[in-house]
C-alpha positions as CSV (number, residue, x, y, z in Angstrom):
1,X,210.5,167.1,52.6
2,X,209.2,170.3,52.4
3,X,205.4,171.6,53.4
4,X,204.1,174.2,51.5
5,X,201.1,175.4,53.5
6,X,200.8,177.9,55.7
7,X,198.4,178.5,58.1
8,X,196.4,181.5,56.4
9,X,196.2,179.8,53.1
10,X,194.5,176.6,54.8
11,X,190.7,176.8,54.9
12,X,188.2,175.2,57.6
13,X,187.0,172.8,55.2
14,X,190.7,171.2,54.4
15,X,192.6,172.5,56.9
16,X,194.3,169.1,57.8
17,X,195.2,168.1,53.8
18,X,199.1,168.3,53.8
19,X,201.2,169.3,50.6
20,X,204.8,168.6,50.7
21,X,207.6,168.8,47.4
22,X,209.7,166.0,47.0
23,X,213.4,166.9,47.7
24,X,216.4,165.4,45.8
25,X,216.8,162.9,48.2
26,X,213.8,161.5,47.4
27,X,214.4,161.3,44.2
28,X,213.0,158.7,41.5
29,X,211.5,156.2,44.8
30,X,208.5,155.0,44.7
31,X,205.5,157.1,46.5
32,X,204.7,153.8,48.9
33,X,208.3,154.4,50.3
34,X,208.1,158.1,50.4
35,X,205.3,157.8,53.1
36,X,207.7,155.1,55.0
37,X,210.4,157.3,55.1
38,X,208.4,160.7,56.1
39,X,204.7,159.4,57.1
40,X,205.9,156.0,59.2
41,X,202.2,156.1,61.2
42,X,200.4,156.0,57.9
43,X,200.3,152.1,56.5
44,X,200.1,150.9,53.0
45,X,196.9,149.7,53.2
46,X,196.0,153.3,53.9
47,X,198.4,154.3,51.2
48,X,196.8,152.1,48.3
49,X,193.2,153.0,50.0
50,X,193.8,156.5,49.2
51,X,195.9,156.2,45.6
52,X,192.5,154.0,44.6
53,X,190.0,156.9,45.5
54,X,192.0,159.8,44.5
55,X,192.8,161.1,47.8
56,X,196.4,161.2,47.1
57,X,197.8,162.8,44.5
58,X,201.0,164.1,42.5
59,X,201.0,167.2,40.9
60,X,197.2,167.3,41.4
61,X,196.7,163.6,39.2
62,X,195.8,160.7,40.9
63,X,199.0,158.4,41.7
64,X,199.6,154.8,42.6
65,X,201.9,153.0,45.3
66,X,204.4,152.0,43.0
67,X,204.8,154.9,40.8
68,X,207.8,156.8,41.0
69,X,207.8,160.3,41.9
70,X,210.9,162.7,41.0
71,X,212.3,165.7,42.7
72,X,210.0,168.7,43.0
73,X,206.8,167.1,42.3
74,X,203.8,167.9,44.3
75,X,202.2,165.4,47.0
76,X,198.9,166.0,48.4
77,X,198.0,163.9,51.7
78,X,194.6,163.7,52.9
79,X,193.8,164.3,56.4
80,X,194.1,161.8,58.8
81,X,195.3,158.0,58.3
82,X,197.6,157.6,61.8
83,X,197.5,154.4,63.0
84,X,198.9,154.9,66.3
85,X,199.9,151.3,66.6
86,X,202.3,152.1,64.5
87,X,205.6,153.2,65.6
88,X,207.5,155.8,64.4
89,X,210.9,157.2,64.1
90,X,212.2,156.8,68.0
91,X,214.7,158.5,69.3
92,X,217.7,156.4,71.7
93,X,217.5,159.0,74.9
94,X,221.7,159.8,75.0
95,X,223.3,161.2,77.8
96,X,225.5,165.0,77.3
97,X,228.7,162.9,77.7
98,X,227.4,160.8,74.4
99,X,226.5,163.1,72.6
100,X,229.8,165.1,73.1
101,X,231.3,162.1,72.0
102,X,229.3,161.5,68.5
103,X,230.5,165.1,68.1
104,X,233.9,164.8,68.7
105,X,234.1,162.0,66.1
106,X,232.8,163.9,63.2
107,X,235.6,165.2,60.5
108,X,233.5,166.3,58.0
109,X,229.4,167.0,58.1
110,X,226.8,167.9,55.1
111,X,223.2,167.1,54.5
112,X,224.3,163.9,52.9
113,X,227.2,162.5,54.4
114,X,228.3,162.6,58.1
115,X,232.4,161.4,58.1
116,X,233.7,160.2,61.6
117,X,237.5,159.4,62.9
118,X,236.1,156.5,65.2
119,X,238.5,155.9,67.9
120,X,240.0,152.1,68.5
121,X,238.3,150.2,70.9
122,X,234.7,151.8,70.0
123,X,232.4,148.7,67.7
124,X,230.6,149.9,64.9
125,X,227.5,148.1,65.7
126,X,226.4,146.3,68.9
127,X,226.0,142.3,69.6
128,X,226.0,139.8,72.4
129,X,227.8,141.8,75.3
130,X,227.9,144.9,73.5
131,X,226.2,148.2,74.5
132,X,228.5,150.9,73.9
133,X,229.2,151.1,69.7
134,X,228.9,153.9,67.4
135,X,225.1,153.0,66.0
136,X,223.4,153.6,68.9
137,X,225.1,157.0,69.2
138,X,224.1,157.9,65.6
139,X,221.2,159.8,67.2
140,X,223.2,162.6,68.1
141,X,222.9,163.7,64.5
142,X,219.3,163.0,64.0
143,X,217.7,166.4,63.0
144,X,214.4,167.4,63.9
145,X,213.4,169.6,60.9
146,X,209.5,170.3,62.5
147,X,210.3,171.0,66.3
148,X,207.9,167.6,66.7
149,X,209.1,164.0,65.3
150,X,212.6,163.6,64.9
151,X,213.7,163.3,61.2
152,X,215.6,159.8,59.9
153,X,218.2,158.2,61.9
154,X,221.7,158.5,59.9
155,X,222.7,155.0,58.6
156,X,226.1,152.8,58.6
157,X,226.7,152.1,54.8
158,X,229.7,150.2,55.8
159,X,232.2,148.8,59.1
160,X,235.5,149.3,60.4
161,X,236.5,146.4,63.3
162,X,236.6,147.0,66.3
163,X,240.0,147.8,66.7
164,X,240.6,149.4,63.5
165,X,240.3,153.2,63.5
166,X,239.8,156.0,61.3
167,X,237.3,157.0,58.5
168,X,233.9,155.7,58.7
169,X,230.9,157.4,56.7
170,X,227.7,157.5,57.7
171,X,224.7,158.7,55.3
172,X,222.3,161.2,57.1
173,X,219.4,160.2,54.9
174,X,217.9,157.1,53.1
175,X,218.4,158.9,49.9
176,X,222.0,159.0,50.8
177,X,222.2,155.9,52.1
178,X,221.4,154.1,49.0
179,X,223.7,156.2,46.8
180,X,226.1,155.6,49.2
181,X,225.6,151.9,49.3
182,X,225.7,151.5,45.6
183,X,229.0,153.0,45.2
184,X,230.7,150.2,48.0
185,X,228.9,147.0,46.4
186,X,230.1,148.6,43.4
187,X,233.9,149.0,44.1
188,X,234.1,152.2,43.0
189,X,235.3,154.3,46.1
190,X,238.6,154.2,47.0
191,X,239.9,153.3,51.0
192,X,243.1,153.7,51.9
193,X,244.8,152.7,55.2
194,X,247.9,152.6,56.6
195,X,249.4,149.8,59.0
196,X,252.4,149.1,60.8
197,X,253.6,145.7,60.3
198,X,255.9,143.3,61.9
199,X,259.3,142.8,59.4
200,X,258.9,143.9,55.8
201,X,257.2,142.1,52.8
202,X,260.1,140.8,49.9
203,X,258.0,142.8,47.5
204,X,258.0,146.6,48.1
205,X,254.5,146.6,46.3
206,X,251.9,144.1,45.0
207,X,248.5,142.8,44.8
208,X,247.3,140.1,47.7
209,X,244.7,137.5,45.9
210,X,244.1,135.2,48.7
211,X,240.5,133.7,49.1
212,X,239.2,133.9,52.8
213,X,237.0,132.2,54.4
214,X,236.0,131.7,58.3
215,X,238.2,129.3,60.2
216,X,236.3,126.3,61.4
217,X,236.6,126.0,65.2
218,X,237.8,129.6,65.9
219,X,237.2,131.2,69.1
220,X,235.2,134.3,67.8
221,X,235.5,135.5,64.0
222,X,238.7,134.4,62.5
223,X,239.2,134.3,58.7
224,X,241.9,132.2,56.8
225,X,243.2,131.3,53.3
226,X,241.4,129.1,51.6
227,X,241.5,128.3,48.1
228,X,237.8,127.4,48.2
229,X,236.4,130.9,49.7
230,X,235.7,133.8,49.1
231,X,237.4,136.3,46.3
232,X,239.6,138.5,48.2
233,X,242.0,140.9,47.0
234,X,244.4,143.7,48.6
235,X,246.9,146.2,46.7
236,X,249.9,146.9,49.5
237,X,252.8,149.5,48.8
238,X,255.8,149.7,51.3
239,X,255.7,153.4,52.2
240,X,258.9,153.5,54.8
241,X,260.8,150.7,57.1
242,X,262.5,150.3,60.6
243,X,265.0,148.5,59.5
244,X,264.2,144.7,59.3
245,X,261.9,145.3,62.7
246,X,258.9,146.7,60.8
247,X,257.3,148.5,58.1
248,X,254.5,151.0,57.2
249,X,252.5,149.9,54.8
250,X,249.5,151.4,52.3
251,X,246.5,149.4,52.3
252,X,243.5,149.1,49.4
253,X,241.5,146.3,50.2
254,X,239.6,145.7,46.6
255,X,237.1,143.6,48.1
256,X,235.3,144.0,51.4
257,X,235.6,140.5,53.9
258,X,236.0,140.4,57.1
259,X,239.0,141.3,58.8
260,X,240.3,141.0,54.8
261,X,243.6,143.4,55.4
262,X,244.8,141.9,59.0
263,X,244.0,137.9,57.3
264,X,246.0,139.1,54.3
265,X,248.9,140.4,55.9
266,X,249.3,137.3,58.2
267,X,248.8,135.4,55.0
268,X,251.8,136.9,53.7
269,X,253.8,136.2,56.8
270,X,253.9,140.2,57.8
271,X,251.2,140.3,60.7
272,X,249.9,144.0,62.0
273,X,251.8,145.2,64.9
274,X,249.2,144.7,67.8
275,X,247.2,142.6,66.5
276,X,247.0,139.0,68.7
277,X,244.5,137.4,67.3
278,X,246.4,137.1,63.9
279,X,249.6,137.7,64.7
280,X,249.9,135.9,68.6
281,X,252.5,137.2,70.5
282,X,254.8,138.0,67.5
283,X,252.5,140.6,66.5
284,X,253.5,142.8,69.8
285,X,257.0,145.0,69.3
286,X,258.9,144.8,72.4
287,X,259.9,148.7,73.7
288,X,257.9,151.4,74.4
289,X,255.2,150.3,71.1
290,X,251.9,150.3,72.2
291,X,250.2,146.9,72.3
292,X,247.0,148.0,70.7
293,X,246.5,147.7,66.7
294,X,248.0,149.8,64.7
295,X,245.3,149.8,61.6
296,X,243.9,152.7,60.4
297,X,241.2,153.9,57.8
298,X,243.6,157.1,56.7
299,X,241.7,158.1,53.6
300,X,237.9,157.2,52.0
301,X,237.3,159.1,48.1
302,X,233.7,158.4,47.2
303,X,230.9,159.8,45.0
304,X,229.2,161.9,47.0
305,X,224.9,162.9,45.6
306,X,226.0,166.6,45.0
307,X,227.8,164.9,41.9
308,X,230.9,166.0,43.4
309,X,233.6,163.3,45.0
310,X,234.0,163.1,48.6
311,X,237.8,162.9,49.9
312,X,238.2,162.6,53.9
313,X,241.8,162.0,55.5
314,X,241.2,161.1,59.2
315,X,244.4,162.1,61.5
316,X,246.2,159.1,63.2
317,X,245.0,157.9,66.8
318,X,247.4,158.8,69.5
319,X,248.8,155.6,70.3
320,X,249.9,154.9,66.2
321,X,251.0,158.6,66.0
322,X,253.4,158.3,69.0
323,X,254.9,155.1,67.3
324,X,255.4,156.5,64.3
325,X,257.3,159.2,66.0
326,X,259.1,157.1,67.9
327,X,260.2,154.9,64.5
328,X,261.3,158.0,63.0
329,X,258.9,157.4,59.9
330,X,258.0,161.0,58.0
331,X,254.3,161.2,57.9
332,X,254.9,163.9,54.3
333,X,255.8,160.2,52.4
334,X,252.3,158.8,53.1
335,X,250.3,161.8,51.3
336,X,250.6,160.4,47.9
337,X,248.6,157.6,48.0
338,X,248.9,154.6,45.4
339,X,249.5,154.9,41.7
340,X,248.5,151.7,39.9
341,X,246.0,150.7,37.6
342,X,243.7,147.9,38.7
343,X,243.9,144.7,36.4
344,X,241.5,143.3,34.5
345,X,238.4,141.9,36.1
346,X,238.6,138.5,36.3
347,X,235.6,136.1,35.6
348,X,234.8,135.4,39.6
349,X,235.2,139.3,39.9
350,X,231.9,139.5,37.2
351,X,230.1,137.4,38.6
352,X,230.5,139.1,42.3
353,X,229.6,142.5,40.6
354,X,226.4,141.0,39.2
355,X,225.5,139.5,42.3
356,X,226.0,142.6,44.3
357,X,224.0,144.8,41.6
358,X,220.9,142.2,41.6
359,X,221.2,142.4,45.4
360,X,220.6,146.1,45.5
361,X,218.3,146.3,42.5
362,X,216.1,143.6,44.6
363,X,216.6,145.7,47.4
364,X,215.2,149.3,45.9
365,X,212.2,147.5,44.9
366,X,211.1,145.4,47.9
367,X,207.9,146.1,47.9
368,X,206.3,146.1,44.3
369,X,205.3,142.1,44.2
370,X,203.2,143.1,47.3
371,X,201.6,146.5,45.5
372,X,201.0,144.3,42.4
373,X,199.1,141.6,44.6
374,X,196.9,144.5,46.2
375,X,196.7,146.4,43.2
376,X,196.0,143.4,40.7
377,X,192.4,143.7,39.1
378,X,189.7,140.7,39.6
379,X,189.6,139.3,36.3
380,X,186.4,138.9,34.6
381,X,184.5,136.3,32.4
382,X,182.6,136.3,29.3
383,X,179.6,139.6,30.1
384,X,181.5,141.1,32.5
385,X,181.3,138.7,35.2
386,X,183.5,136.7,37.2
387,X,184.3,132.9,36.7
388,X,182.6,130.9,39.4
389,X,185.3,129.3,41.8
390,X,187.0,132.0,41.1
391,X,186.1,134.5,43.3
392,X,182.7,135.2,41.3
393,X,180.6,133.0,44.1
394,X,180.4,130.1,46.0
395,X,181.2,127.3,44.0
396,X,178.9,124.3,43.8
């Protein structure tokens, strides 16, 4: 968002009318959500108020709520129109120590995309009993492009357990955010981890199709096969072995469900090394092998908005690196990932992909039922007038 006054060109008499050109990011969204995104203090009632008597405009014509406004256009905001009841973007107050944190993570930065190597151990979002998680410190990238509000808070587009380390994008704008979002409900980027597992799988590569579904009577969030849940598919390649002890495997979970690659690899009778809630006590090498998960988000390639693709490799957490070394595994067989050519979608697969695309569409245009309701002329009867009863008088 860009202003395009200066002081000297502003006159006494309109001195406090704003003019700002719509970046890419903003791109094709509706004016309404524009003002959300950069104007939070000034309501749509305000908003439809002004688009009704002119006041706002777009490329100097009059504009409505819902129309949608495209990169470089023109928008004129009248003075005034705070409501101060209204809350704006806040800022969560974080100590140096968290913010050197947030810092440390990142692996890769733009104006789009902001790539972190999050650390086992550190939730993605918080919950009952959690304060410290990587959303809340998400404000140690929040720009403040005017010196006086802060700008928008970076988003999570998607989640890495607990437990499980490595990549994890954030989008540093809405604009980003949706592109971003699209491309995961879409299946289109491609995640790649790597995991240590307990034994080796018969099979030195295949696909995992195992439905999931939550385990009734669990103690926390457990998943299990179940022919009756949810679609859940996972591509695995044997990359090097320990003998019969254990094996490093590729990961590319083709669907997203919880905990989908640690319930698939128990499912197969090959838990990940560390992990206790899926694999109990046979999940923990005995030795000098750390006891702590050895899961890890190694590589995300995604459309990125610059129409170019976005390819981050995150480096192994200490405790996986020094088992790795300590297995004698050769970290050089590991940089070619996967080749295979995904099969056919199936009918269920279809049907997930429409759901997933209406869920989106119905997301980018929350909003227009309630414009069209405020927007929606009275109608009128025969000579201009309205019906009685309905809304043309008291009826009788």
């Amino acid at each position: 968002m860009t202003d395009e006054r200066s002081e000297d060109e502003q006159t006494e008499d309109d001195q406090n009318v704003r003019n700002y050109t719509v970046e890419a990011d903003d791109d094709g969204i509706r004016l309404d959500r524009w003002f959300k995104r950069h104007l939070p203090q000034i309501g749509f009632a305000t908003v439809s108020r002004w688009a009704r008597t002119g006041q706002v405009r777009v490329d100097g014509g009059r504009a409505k709520p819902d129309d949608r406004i495209g990169e470089g256009q023109q928008i004129r905001v009248p003075p005034g129109g705070r409501d101060e009841k209204r809350k704006g973007p806040r800022r969560v107050e974080l100590t140096e120590a968290e913010i050197a944190e947030a810092e440390a993570m990142v692996i890769h930065r733009d104006k789009s995309a902001i790539v972190l190597n999050k650390p086992p151990g550190l939730a993605t979002q918080g919950g009952t009993g959690t304060t410290k998680h990587v959303d809340r410190l998400l404000d140690a990238f929040r720009e403040d492009p005017d010196g006086e509000e802060p700008g928008p808070r970076p988003r999570l587009v998607h989640r890495l357990d607990k437990d499980t380390s490595g990549v994890l994008l954030i989008a540093a704008t809405p604009g980003s955010a949706a592109f971003f979002s699209r491309r995961f409900s879409g299946r289109s980027a491609t995640k790649v981890y790597w995991a240590l597992v307990v034994g080796v799988p018969d099979e030195k590569e295949g696909l995992i199709d195992a439905p999931l579904a939550k385990q009734p009577g669990s103690h926390g969030e457990r998943m299990h096969h179940d022919p009756e849940g949810q679609i859940a598919k996972t591509r695995y390649r044997v990359i090097e072995r320990a003998g019969n002890r254990a094996a490093w495997v590729e990961l590319h979970p083709l669907t997203g469900r919880t905990h989908q690659l640690r319930a698939h690899m128990e499912a197969i009778g090959h838990p990940i090394v560390g992990d206790g809630k899926y694999g109990g006590s046979e999940a923990m090498l005995t030795g000098q092998i750390s006891r702590k998960m050895h899961l890890h988000a190694r590589r995300l390639i995604i459309d990125h908005p610059s129409k170019k693709k976005l390819d981050v490799i995150a480096p192994l957490p200490e405790h996986f690196q020094q088992t790795m070394e300590a297995m004698g595994f050769d970290l050089t067989l590991g940089e070619e990932i996967m080749n295979w050519s995904p099969p056919p979608p199936t009918k269920e697969d279809k049907k997930a992909k429409a759901r997933a695309y209406a869920k989106q569409y119905r997301k980018d245009r929350r909003g227009e039922r309630r414009s069209r309701v405020t927007s929606a002329p009275t109608k009128k009867g025969k000579g201009g007038k309205s019906p009685k009863g309905k809304g043309g008088g008291p009826r009788k």
